[in-house]
C-alpha positions as CSV (number, residue, x, y, z in Angstrom):
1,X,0.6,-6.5,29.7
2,X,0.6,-3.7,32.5
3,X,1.9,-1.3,29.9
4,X,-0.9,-2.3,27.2
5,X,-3.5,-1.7,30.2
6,X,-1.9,1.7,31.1
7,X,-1.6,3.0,27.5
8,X,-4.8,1.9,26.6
9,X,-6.3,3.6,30.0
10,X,-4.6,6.8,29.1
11,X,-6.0,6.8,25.4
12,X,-9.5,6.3,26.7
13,X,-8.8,9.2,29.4
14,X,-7.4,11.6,26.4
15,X,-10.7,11.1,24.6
16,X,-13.1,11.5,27.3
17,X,-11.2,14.9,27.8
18,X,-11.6,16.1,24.2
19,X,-15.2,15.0,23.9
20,X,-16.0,16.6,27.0
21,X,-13.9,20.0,25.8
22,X,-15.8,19.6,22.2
23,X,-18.9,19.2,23.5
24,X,-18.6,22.1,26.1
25,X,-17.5,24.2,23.5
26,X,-20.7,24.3,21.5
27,X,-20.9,21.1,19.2
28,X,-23.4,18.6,19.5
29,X,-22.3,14.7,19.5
30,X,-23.7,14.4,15.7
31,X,-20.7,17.2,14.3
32,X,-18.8,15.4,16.9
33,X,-18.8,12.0,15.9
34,X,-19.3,13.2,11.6
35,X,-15.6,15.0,12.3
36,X,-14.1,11.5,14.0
37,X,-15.5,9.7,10.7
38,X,-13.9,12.1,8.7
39,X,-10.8,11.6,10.1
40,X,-11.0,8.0,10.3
């Protein structure tokens, strides 16, 4: 369970980190979140 919580902590981390580095790189959370979907 403690290793499911820390994984999980450091996934949400990692994607804070490249949202905040897309956004301050010039793209808006609507390219932002239309690239996710297109990965998905």
């Amino acid at each position: 369970m403690k290793i499911f919580l820390i994984s999980s902590t450091f996934a949400t981390v990692i994607a804070l980190v490249a949202f905040y580095i897309l956004t301050s790189t010039g793209m808006d959370t609507a390219s932002v979140y239309s690239s996710v979907n297109v990965r998905l």
